[in-house]
N, C-alpha and C positions, 0 to 999 in steps of 0.2 A: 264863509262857505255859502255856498249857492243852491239851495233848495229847489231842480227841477220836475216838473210835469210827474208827480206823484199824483198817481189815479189807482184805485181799486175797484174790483170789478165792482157790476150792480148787484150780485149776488152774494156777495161781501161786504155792502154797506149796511152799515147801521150795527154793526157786531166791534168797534172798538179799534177794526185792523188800522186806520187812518190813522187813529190819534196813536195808538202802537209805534205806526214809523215812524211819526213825527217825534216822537220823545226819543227815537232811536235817533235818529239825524240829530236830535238835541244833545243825546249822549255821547255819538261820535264826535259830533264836532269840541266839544267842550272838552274830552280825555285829550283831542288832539293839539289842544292851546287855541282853537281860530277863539277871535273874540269875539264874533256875532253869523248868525244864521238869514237869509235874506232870500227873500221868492218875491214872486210875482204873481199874482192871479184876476181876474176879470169881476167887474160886480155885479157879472148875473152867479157867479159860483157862491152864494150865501152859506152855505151850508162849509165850504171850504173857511170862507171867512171866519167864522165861527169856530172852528176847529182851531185856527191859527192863534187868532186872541185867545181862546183857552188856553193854549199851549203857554201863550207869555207873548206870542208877537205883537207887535204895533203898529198901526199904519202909519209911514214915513211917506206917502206922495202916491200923487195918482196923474195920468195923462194920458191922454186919445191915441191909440196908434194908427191913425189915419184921419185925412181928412174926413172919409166918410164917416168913420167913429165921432168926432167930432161934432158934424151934422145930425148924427142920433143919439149923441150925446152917451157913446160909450162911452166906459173907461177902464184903464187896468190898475189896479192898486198893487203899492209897493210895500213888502213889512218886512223888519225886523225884528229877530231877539237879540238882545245884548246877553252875554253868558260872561257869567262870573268865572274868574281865574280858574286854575287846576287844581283838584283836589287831592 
């Protein structure tokens, strides 16, 4: 399952809602069988990153999506959770 562009407003951060959905995505996807959870995010979003290794994710890879990224040495990082069987 594929984790996209989860954003809460600014008026909303810092109060829990994030990591809320993300356990929620954790939940659905796990009652549903998938065996792992997997997004994308950029590494100026620290604060995202953060939230995800809480959760349990792990960085599995990172690459420039452009050459111009490359030249300033962006990157987008890739994580996963692995989720344990059905319970």
């Amino acid at each position: 399952l594929e984790l996209k562009r989860m954003s809460v407003s600014k008026d909303y951060r810092g109060r829990g809602v994030s990591k809320a959905l993300c356990g929620e995505v954790l939940r659905f996807a796990r009652a549903r069988g998938y065996g792992a959870v997997v997004l994308s995010t950029s590494m100026v979003q620290v604060a995202a990153q953060r939230l995800y290794e809480g959760q349990g994710f792990r960085k599995v890879g990172a690459f420039s999506p452009s050459l111009l990224g490359s030249l300033l040495c962006f990157q987008i990082f890739h994580y996963r959770c692995d989720l344990p069987g059905r319970t």
